[in-house]
C-alpha positions in Angstrom: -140.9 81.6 -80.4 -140.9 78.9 -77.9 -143.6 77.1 -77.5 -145.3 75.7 -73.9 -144.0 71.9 -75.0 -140.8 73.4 -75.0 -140.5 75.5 -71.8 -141.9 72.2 -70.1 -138.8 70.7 -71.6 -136.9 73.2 -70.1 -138.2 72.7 -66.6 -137.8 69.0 -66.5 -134.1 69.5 -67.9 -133.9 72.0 -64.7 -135.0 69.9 -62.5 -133.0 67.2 -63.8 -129.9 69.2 -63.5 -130.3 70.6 -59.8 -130.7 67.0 -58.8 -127.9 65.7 -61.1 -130.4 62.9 -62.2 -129.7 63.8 -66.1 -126.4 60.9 -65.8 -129.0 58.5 -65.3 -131.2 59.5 -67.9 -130.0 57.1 -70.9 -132.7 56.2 -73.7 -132.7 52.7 -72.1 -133.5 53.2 -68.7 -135.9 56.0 -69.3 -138.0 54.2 -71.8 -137.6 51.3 -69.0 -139.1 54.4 -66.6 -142.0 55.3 -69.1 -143.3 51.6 -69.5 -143.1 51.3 -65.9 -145.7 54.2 -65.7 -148.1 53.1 -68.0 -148.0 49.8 -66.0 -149.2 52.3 -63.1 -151.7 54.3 -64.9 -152.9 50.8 -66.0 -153.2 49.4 -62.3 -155.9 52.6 -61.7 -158.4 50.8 -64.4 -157.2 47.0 -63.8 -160.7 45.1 -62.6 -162.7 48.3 -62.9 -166.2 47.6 -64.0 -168.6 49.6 -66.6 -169.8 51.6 -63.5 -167.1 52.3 -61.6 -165.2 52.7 -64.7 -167.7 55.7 -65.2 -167.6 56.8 -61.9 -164.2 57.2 -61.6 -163.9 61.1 -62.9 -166.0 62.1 -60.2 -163.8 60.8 -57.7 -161.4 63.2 -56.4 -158.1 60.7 -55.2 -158.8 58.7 -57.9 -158.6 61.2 -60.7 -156.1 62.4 -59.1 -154.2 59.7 -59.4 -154.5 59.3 -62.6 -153.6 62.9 -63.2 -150.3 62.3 -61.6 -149.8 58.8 -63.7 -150.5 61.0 -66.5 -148.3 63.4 -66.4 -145.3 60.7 -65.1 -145.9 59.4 -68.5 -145.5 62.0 -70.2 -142.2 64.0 -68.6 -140.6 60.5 -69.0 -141.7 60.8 -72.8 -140.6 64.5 -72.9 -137.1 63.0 -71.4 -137.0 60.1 -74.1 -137.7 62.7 -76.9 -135.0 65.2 -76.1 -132.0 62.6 -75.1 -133.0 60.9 -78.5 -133.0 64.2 -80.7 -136.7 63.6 -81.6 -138.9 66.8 -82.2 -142.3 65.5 -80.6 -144.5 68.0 -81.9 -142.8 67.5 -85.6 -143.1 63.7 -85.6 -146.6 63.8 -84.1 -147.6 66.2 -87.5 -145.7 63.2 -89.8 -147.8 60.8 -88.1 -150.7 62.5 -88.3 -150.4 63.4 -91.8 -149.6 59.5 -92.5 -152.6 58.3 -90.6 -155.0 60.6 -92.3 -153.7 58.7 -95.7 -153.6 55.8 -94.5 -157.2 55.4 -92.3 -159.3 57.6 -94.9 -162.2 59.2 -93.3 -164.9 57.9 -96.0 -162.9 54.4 -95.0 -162.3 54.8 -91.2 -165.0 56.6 -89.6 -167.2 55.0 -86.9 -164.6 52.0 -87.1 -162.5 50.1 -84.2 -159.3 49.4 -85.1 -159.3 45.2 -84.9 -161.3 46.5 -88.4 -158.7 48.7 -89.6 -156.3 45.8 -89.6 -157.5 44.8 -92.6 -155.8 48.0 -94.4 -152.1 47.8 -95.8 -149.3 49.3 -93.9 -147.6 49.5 -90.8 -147.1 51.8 -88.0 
């Protein structure tokens, strides 16, 4: 059974292909490619104030924009995971699973995380 994460794989591999971009798709330069994203999605909240931080949904090219920093994020991700060999939806259950023993709800809940630093562990 395939699963949507995977046929969204597929599609970026596709379009990859057709364009013959997959030879410049190392780990390196496409983690390089995802930080430089993030750096974008982060230049959409940079300065913003409490209001127009909360205002921002309700603007059309602005969510937009986000949307589309979004999802640049995450094909580059979707390209890091499958040139490395990493199952994303496999790992992200491990995590999970070792967050939920290490951040205890009875522990964590209703707490920021400069408080959880206190707690043992990394990652």
């Amino acid at each position: 059974m395939t699963s949507d994460l995977d046929k969204l794989i597929e599609k970026i591999k596709k379009f990859n292909y057709e364009r013959d971009w997959d030879q410049y798709h190392n780990p390196k330069d496409v983690f390089i490619a995802l930080v430089s994203e993030v750096g974008e999605l982060a230049d959409c909240y940079r300065w913003l104030n409490e209001k127009e931080l909360s205002e921002i949904q309700s603007d059309p090219e602005k969510k937009r924009k986000i949307e589309e920093e979004i999802a640049d994020i995450m094909i580059n991700l979707l390209i890091l995971s499958y040139k490395t060999n990493i199952d994303l939806v496999k790992v992200i259950e491990e995590k999970l699973e070792k967050n939920r023993k290490k951040y205890p709800v009875e522990k964590a809940k209703g707490k920021h995380s400069n408080f959880m630093q206190g707690f043992k562990g990394k990652g």
